[in-house]
N, C-alpha and C positions, 0 to 999 in steps of 0.2 A: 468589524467583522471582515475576515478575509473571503472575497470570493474564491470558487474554487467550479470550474467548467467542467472539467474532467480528471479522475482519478485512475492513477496507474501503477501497478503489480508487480514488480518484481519478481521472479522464484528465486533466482539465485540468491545463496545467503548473504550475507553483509556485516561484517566485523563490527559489532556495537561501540567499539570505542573512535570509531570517524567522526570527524567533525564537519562541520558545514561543508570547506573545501572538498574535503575528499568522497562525500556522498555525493556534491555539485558534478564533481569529477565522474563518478559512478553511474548518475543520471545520465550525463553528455554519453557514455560510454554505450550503456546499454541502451538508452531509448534514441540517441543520435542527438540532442538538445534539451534545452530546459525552457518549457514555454510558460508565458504572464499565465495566471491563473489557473495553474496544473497541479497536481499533490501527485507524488512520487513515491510510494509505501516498498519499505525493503523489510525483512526479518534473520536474525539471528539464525542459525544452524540448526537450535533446540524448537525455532517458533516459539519461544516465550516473551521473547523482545521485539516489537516494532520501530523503526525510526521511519518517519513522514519528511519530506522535503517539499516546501510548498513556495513556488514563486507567484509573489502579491502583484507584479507591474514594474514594482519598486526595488523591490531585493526578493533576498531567499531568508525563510524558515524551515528550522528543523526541531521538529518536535520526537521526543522518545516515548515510548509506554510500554509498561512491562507487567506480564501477570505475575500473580503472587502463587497460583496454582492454575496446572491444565496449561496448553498452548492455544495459540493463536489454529485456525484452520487454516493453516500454507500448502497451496497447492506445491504438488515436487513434480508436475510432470515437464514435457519436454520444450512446451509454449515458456518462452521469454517474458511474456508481456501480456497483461491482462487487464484491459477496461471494467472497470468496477462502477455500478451504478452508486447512488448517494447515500439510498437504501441499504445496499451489501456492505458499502464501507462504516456504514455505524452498526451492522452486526459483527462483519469483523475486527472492529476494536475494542468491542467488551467482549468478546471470543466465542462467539456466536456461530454456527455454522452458515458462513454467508452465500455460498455458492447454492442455498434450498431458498435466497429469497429472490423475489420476483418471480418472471415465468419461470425460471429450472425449477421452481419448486410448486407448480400449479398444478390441481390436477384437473383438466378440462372436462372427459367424460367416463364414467366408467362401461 
């Protein structure tokens, strides 16, 4: 099992046909480095396609996932970069509305 500390957002889209290099390249780019035990989530233009970029310690992975119907819920605003809790990131990869889990989606009192 790879661990993973922290998960991070992309908005900008990302051309699904990059491979390892040039998404490594696109992490360095946008987040300034690629750190041991970070997952680096980028999407296609449509939001139907994901690619992950995960550095183990050791190397880098890069995993794809694509819906077959509906998109992915990709934020389009004007933030770069967005910490996703562990919780958000397994709604948003079966295509979940992840930004309603945790506190944004509590409701304390009425």
């Amino acid at each position: 099992m790879i661990r993973i500390e922290a998960i991070w957002l992309a908005v900008e889209p990302l051309d699904m046909r990059a491979g390892t290099d040039s998404v490594s390249a696109r992490v360095v780019r946008v987040f300034g480095h690629i750190m041991p035990h970070h997952a680096y989530l980028f999407a296609n233009r449509r939001a139907d396609r994901i690619k992950v970029l995960v550095h183990d310690g050791f190397g880098v992975w890069l995993a794809a996932r694509r819906l077959h119907q509906g998109r992915f819920a990709w934020p389009r605003d004007a933030a770069a970069i967005r910490d996703l809790s562990r919780e958000q990131f397994d709604a948003l990869v079966v295509g979940l509305p992840w930004h309603r889990v945790g506190d944004a989606g509590v409701i304390r009192t009425l």
